[in-house]
C-alpha positions, 0 to 999 in steps of 0.5 A, spaced: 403 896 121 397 894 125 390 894 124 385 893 130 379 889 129 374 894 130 377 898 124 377 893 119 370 890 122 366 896 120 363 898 114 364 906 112 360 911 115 356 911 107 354 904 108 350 906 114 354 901 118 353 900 126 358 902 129 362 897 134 359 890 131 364 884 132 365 880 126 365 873 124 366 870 117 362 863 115 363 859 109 357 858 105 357 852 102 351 849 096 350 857 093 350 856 086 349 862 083 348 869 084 341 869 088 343 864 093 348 869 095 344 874 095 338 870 098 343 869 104 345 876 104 338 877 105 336 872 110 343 875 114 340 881 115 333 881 117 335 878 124 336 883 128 342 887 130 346 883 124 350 886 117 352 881 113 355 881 105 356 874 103 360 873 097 358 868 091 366 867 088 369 866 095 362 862 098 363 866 103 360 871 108 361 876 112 358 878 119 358 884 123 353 883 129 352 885 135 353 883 142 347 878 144 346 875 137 349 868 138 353 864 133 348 859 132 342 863 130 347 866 125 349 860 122 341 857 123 339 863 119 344 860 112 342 852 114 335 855 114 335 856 107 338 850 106 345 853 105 350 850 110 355 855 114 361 853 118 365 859 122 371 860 119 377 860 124 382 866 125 388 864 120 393 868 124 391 868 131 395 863 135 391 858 140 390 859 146 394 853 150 398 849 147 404 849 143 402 849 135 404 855 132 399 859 129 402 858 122 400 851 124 394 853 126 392 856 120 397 850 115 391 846 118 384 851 117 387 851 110 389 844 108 383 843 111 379 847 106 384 845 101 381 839 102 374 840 102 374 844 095 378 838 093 372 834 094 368 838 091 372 839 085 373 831 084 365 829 084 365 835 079 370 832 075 367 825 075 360 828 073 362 833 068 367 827 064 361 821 065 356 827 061 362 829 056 362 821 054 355 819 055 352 825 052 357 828 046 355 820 042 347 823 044 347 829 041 352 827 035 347 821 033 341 826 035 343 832 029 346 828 024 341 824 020 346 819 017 347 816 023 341 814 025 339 807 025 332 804 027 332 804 034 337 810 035 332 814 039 333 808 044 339 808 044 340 816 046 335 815 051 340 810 055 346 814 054 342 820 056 339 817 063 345 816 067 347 824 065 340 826 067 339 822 074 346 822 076 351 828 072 345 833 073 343 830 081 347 837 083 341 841 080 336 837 081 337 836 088 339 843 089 333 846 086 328 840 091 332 844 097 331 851 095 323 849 093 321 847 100 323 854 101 319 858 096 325 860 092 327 859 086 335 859 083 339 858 077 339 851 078 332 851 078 332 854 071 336 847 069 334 842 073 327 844 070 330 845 063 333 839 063 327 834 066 322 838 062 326 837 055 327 829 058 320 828 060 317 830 053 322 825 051 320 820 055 313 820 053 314 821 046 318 815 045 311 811 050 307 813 045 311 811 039 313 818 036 321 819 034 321 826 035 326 827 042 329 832 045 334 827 049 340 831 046 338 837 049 337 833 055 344 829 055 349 835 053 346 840 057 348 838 064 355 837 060 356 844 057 354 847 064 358 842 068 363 844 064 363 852 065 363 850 072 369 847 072 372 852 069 370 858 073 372 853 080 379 854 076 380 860 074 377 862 082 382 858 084 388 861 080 385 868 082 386 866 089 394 864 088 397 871 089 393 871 097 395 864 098 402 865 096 401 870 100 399 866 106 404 861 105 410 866 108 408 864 115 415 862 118 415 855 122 421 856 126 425 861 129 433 861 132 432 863 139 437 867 143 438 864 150 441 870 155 447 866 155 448 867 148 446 860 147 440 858 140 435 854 140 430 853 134 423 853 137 417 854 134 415 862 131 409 862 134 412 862 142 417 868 141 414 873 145 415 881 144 421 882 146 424 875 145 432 875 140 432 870 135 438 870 130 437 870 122 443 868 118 443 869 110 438 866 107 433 865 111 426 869 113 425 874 118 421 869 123 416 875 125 416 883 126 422 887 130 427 891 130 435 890 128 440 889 135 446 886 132 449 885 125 448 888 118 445 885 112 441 886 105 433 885 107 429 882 099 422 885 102 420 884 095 414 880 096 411 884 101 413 891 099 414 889 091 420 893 090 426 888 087 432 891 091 434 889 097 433 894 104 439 894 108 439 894 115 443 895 121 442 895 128 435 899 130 433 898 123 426 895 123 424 888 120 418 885 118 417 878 119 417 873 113 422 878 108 429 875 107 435 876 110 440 875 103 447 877 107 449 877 113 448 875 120 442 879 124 440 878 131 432 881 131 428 883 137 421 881 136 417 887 137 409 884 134 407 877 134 401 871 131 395 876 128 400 883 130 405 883 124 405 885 118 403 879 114 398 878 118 394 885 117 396 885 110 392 878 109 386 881 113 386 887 110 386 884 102 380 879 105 376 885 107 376 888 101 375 882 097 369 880 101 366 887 101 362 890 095 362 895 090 357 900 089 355 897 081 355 890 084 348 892 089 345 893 083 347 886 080 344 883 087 337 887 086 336 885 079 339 878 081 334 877 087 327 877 082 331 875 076 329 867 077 322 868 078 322 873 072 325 868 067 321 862 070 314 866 068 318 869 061 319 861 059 312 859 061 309 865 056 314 862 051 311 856 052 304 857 052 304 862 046 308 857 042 303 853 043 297 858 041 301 858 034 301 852 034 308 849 034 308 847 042 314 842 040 318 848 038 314 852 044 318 847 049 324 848 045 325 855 046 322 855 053 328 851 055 334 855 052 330 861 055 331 858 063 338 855 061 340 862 057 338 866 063 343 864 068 344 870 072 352 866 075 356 871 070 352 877 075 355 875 082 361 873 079 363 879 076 365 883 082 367 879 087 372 875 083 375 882 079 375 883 086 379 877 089 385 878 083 385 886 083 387 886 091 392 879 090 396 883 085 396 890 089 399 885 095 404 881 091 406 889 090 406 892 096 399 896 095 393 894 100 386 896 097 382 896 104 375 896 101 371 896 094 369 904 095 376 905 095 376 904 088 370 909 087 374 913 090 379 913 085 375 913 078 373 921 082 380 923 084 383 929 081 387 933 086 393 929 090 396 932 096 403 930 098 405 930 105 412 932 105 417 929 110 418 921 109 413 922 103 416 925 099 422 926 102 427 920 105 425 924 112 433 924 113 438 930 114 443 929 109 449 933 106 448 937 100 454 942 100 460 943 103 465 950 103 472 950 106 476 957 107 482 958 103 488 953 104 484 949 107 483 942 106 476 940 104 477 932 107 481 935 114 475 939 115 470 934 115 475 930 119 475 935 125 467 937 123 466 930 123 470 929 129 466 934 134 460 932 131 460 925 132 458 926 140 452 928 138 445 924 136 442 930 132 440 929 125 444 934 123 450 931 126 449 924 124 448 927 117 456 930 118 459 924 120 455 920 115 459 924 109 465 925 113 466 918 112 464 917 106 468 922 104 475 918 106 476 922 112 478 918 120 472 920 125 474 920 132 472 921 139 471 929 142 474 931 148 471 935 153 464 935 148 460 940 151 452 941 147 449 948 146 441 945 145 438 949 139 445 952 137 451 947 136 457 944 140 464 945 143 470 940 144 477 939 142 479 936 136 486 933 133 487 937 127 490 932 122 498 933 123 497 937 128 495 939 135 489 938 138 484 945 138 478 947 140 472 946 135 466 949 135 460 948 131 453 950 129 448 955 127 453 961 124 451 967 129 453 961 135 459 960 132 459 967 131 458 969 137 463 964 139 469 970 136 470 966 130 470 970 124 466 968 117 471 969 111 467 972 105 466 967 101 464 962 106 458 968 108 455 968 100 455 961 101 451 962 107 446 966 104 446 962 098 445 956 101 439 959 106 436 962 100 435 955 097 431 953 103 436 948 106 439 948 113 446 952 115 451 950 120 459 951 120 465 949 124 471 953 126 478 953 130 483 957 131 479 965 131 476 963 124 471 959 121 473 953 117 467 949 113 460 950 111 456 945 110 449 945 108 443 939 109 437 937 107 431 932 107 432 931 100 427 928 096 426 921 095 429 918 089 423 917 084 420 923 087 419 927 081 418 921 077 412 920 081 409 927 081 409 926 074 406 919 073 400 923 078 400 928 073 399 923 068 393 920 071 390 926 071 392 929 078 394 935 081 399 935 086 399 940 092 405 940 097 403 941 104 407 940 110 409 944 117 416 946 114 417 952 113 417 956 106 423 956 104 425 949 104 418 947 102 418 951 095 426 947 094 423 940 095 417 942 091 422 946 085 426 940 085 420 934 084 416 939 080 410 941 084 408 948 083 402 948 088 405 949 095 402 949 103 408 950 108 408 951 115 402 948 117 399 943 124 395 938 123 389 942 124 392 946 119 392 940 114 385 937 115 383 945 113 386 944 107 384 937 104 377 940 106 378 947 103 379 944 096 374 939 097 370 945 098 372 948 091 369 943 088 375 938 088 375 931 090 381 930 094 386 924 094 392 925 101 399 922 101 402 922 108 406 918 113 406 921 120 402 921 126 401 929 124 397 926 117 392 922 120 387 926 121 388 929 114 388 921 111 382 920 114 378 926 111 381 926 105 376 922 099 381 918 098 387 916 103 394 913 102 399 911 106 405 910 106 407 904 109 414 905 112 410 910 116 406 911 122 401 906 124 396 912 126 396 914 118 395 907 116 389 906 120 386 912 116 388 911 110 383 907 105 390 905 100 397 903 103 403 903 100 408 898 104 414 900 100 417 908 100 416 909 093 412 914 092 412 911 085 407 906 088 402 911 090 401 912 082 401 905 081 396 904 087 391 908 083 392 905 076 391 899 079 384 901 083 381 904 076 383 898 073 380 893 077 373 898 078 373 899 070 374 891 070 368 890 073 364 895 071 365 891 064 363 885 067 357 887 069 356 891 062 357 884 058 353 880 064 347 884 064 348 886 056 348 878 054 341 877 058 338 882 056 340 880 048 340 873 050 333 871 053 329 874 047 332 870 041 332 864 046 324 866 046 323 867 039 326 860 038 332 863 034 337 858 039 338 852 040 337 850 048 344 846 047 348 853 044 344 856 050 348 851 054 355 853 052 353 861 051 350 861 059 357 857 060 361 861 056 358 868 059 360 866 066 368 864 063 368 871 060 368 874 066 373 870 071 378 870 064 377 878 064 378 878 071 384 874 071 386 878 065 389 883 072 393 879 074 398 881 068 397 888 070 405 891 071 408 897 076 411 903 073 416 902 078 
């Protein structure tokens, strides 16, 4: 499978993209909620002749720009804002100039960026266990009036000024940077909560007083600490799928020296064309195709079908699937960022780091949300303080900036995102963008190509008839025989079930091929001499003077009514064996037509067979609806045809004929065994050929979109709910703390929540 850049890069045309950008990803680091990443996305896309889409739950951003806009203007822009910007090198290209593998390459970027978080994470956790341990004793000896003593609140003051100055500095000094640039964020919010609530504190004791707000000071910062710990946890459980993922890249291949002689080396200096050697056990070092050997290949990680694929010589392999049995000599055929292990991990980054249309509305609330609930608490305040209860005014000023944390907004696409797409790659289904899954909620009609879709795309024997006194085996024997010296499907269909029948094939003599008719040559009979054999259509093998007995002539009739394909074979004046192939459906076919079915779908069968085997194939799978006997073209007026009827249309195919159909249809799918050309056009691709998987690919697109479309219903729900009790002084700044906390937590577990989503297959 390969993707080109140029592809993956742009944005759709309903995007209002440009088209022929080039792309550079950055990681963001200091964004703290969902207004600083759409502060960033915002200052990207003014400079001129840039696109960006920076994503909160991966701290990442994603630029397409065109020639002439320099890296570092592009990283200038971020680190304006006070955010920093790091490029982010390709994880799968192989360096230029040396001979680190590309898999060490990217080993590096990632222990790298492993690093980095796990910095981060450990400060967060020493933050977060201080303000745990200093602050808990505060708010305890804070609300329960049996344990104060004279004097406490000096105490509670000592324990809650580290928590302020140190455990809170994160927001603090988050909310300086963003004010030297005009802007405020949610760390805005707390970082002016928790000093407001500690200032009132401070000056109160100064002035003798003994009513304090320390508690709210000293265990807010710990509640959100907490929920941020956590949702860097579960972000990075989200993320283990694509990892796992990543990590099959293999470090070693067994090269094939010309003499025969095997040298490990390096996977990232095998070449197109290069043979290395698999045994049992190991993974396949790269793409290629099978020049020696046999062997069962598990390719459940890249495809998500458990049974192993047997292999044998002009097999195609993928790189990073694992040979179970048998020793394999493999031609490399793609390497470095080509295979299909490094298409697949770019094309699930595209999609998490691209956004759904319900998100752009998140982004738009978000970017005036701050603002909006600083001047919300300040009112809250000043009319307190005209009521006159200015104490209870600052109190529930305070919860309404901690409540109004706009986090669980930017978390709920990116991060439902980030585990529908890892979970759909563990199984074989690669989501190209979050548009995709719009697309699907509105499917309701699923055209299915035939040959390789729904069908294995392999002639195979469905019938056999031999005259009377003959024997069925010794007929497959010589028909098997004479057929063997051809390359024809249907010739190796023949031999193929000869074989599996019992009966000895071996080389014609004088073989003589008759194109589009059929084939001659001399053939010993079974116990006796050798004849010569024709076989092929049965008006050549008539013409040839062999007689067609009765039987065998209704069986020719029966067999071309049902739409399958006709040949016979004969010696000796007389027609000996009929045997009738055709392209059968795939094993579960049917299974997926009605699963389809179940979703709401109407499948239609299009294909450029002729009638007659079509309406077999769609008979057998259950399909009543069926187009036969049309061209590319043809295909591409169909889709757009029912599109006119009102009918929003989903495309499965497989084949070079299918592409410009994928690519009109509402929704395309590919079939991953295919052609890369229908790959590329296609917004789903199934890496199995279990057509199953088509259903399974869908259910789990409406899965995901449904999943965050509840997020941003609990996210906006809860601030719309939440700020007007806060301002009515009905929620303690504390219980704010945990509820912003447990608001952003809800959406990453619902999130994850996908990761138990199970296939039908």
């Amino acid at each position: 499978m390969s993707v080109t850049p140029d592809r993956t890069a742009a944005a759709s045309p309903s995007d209002g993209a440009m088209p022929g950008l080039d792309q550079v990803d950055l990681t963001v680091t200091g964004m703290t909620c969902a207004s600083c990443a759409s502060r960033v996305e915002s200052r990207l896309n003014e400079l001129d002749g840039v696109e960006a889409t920076v994503n909160f739950a991966l701290g990442t951003a994603r630029v397409r720009h065109v020639d002439g806009v320099e890296l570092d203007r592009i990283v200038g822009a971020v680190e304006s804002l006070g955010y920093g910007a790091t490029p982010v090198p390709d994880r799968h290209a192989a360096r230029p100039g040396g001979p680190e593998s590309a898999h060490d390459h990217s080993a590096h970027d990632h222990s790298a960026h492993d690093h980095s978080a796990h910095d981060h994470g450990a400060g967060l956790s020493r933050r977060l266990v201080v303000s745990l341990v200093l602050g808990l004793p505060v708010a305890v000896i804070s609300m329960v009036p049996a344990l104060q003593f004279t004097g406490w609140q000096w105490l509670a003051l000592v324990l809650t000024t580290p928590v302020v100055l140190w455990c809170a500095w994160p927001f603090h000094a988050a909310a300086w940077r963003n004010a030297r640039h005009g802007v405020a964020t949610m760390d805005t919010l707390v970082s002016i909560g928790v000093l407001a609530a500690y200032g009132t504190s401070l000056v109160d004791l100064a002035r003798g007083g003994d009513h304090t707000y320390l508690e709210v000071a000293a265990v807010v910062p710990a509640f959100i600490l907490l929920g941020r710990w956590l949702e860097a946890r579960a972000k990075r459980r989200a993320g283990a799928a694509v990892e796992a993922l990543l990590s099959l890249n293999v470090d070693t291949a067994n090269l094939l020296g010309p003499d025969g002689s095997e040298r490990a080396v390096p996977a990232s200096e095998l070449r197109v064309g290069d043979r290395f050697v698999v045994r049992p056990g190991e993974r396949i070092a790269t793409d290629g195709v099978v020049v020696e050997g046999a062997a069962a290949v598990d390719a459940s990680m890249l495809t998500g079908e458990s049974v192993p694929v047997d292999v044998g010589v002009g097999d195609p392999v993928v790189g990073a699937t694992v040979d179970t049995s048998g020793r394999l000599v493999v031609e490399a055929t793609r390497i470095g960022s080509d295979t299909q292990l490094a298409q697949m991990a770019r094309l699930v980054a595209d999609a998490q780091s691209g956004k759904a249309q319900v998100q752009r509305l998140a982004d738009r609330v978000s970017a005036v949300f701050v603002p909006v609930v600083l001047v919300l608490a300040l009112l809250t305040l000043l009319v307190w303080s005209l009521l006159g209860d200015p104490g209870r005014g600052l109190s529930a000023a305070v919860a309404v900036l901690i409540i109004a944390c706009p986090c669980a907004l930017g978390l709920a696409t990116p991060v439902a995102l980030l585990v529908g797409t890892g979970r759909g790659a563990q199984l074989g289904i690669l989501i190209k963008g979050p548009e995709v899954l719009e697309s699907t909620r509105r499917v309701d009609t699923i055209v299915l190509d035939k040959t390789g879709t729904v069908t294995t795309g392999r002639m195979a024997v469905v019938e056999v008839a031999v005259a009377n006194g003959t024997d069925p085996v010794d007929a497959l024997a010589v028909f098997g025989s004479l057929e063997s010296g051809s390359e024809h499907p249907i010739a190796r269909a023949v031999v193929d079930h000869a074989r599996s029948a019992g009966a000895t094939v071996v080389a014609p003599d004088g073989f003589d091929n008759h194109a589009g008719l059929g084939v001659t040559g001399v053939v010993a009979v079974p116990g006796g001499p050798p004849v010569r054999v024709v076989a092929g259509r049965p008006s050549f093998v008539a013409e040839s003077g062999l007689l067609l007995p009765g039987s065998l002539r209704r069986v020719v009739g029966e067999q071309e009514a049902a739409g399958r394909t006709v040949v016979t074979a004969g010696w000796d004046g007389a027609v000996r064996v009929v045997v009738s192939v055709a392209d059968r459906p795939k094993e579960h076919a049917a299974e997926a037509v009605e699963e389809l079915r179940g979703l709401g779908l109407t499948p239609v069968l299009l294909t450029g067979d002729a009638p007659a085997p079509a309406r077999a194939v769609a008979d057998e799978v259950g399909i009543e609806t069926v187009v036969a006997g049309v061209l590319p073209q043809g295909k591409v007026d169909e889709v757009r045809r029912l599109q006119e009827q009102g009918r929003v249309v989903a495309m499965v195919g497989d084949g070079v004929n299918d592409a410009a159909a994928l690519a009109t249809a509402d929704l395309g799918v590919a079939v991953g065994t295919g052609t890369d050309a229908a790959i590329e056009a296609s917004d789903l691709t199934l890496l199995g050929s279990d057509l199953r998987g088509a259903a399974d690919a869908i259910r789990l697109s409406r899965r995901t979109l449904s999943t965050i479309v509840g997020n941003l219903f609990w996210a906006f729900a809860y601030n719309v709910a939440a700020i007007p009790v806060a301002a009515l002084g009905w929620l303690n700044p504390m219980l704010a703390a945990a509820a912003m906390a447990a608001s952003s937590i809800f959406v990453v577990t619902n999130s994850l929540r996908l990761r138990r989503f199970r296939p039908h297959r």
